[in-house]
N, C-alpha and C positions, 0 to 999 in steps of 0.2 A: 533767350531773351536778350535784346539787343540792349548796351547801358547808354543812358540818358547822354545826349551831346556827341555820341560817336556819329559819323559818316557812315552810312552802308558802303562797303566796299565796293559793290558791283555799279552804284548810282552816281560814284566819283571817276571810275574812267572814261575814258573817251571811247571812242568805238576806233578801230584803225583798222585799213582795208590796204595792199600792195597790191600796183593796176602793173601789168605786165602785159596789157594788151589795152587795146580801145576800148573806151566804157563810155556807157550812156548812166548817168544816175538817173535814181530815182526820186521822186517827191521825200519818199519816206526816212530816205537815207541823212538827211539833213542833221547837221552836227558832226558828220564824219572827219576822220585826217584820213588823207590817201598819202601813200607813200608811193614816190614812183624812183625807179631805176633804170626804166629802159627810156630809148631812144624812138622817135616815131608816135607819141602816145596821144590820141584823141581823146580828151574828155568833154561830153558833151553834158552842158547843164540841162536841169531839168525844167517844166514853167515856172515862171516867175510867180512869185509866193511869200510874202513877207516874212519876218526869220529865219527864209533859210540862208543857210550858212556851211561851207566848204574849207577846210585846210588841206595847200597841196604842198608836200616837204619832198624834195630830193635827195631819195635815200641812198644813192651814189653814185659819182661823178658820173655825167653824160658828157661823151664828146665822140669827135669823128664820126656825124651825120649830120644832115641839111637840118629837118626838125627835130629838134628835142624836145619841147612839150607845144600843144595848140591845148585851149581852153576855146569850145564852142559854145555860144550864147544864141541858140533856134531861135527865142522869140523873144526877145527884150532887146534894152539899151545898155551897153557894158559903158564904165566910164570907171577911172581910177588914174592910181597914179603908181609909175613899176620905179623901185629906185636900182639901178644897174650897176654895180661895180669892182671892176676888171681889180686882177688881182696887182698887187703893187702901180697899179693905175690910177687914174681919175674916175669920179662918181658920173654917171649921166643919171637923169632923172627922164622917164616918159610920163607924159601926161597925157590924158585922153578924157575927153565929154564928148558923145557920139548921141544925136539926135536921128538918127539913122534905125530905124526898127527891122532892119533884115537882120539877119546872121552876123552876127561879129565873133571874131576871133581876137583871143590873147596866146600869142605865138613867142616862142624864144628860137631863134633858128642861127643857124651858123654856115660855114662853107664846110664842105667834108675834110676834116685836116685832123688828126690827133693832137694838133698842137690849140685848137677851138672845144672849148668845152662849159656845161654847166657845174656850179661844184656840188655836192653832195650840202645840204644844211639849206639849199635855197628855196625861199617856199613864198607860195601863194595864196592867198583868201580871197576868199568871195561872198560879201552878203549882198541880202535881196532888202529892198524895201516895197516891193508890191509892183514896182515899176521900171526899176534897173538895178542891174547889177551892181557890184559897187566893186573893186578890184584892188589889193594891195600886194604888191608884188616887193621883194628882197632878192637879187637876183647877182649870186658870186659867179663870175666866171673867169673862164683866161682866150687868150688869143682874141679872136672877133669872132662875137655874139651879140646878133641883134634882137630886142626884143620891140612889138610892137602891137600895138592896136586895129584891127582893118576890118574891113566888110570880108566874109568869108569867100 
């Protein structure tokens, strides 16, 4: 028998899933952390649906390829705000309100160099409020790394 005021243990973690390839979520998956580590990774969201909600963490260093992560948005409006910042560098900040109902894409991309990379700790969210997406991104890197907002 469970004692009065404890936590179930099982109803306190989070769910965690490592995408090592292109994933489509699902509806149901909502509440997830995805951990990713490779380079090349599509994630694509699922329809738009109020509450849902996404945590993406970089679980280690991505570098030496064009894209390191794309986030696809099929059918909504993605809009947020990515704050960018290079290691012993300056902060950039992307902002993004997209009125645009195709495909959008939340892309971190670089030139192929080992000296360009994402760092491992930097992570991404996504909530839904029925109508867009909402996007907060924390994004450590080094060398040049662009991240950006676009019609897919």
């Amino acid at each position: 028998m469970a004692k009065v005021g404890r936590a179930s243990r099982n109803a306190s973690l989070m769910r965690i899933e490592t995408i090592t390839a292109d994933k489509t979520i699902a509806s149901a998956e909502s509440g997830e952390v995805y951990l990713l580590g490779t380079a090349n990774t599509t994630v694509t969201l699922p329809a738009l649906k109020a509450g849902a909600y996404f945590k993406f963490i970089v679980s280690a260093t991505i570098q030496n390829n064009a894209t390191l992560l794309k986030i696809v948005s099929p059918n909504g409006k993605m809009e947020g705000l990515a704050t960018v910042e290079k290691t012993g560098g300056a902060t950039d900040t992307v902002l993004v309100h997209s009125t645009v109902a195709t495909d959008l894409v939340f892309k971190v991309t670089s030139s192929a160099s080992a000296s360009n990379g994402v760092y491992a700790g930097s992570t991404v969210e996504i909530y839904c409020d029925g109508t867009n997406w909402h996007v907060q991104a924390n994004i450590a890197h080094k060398g040049t790394v662009v991240t950006a907002f676009a019609a897919s």
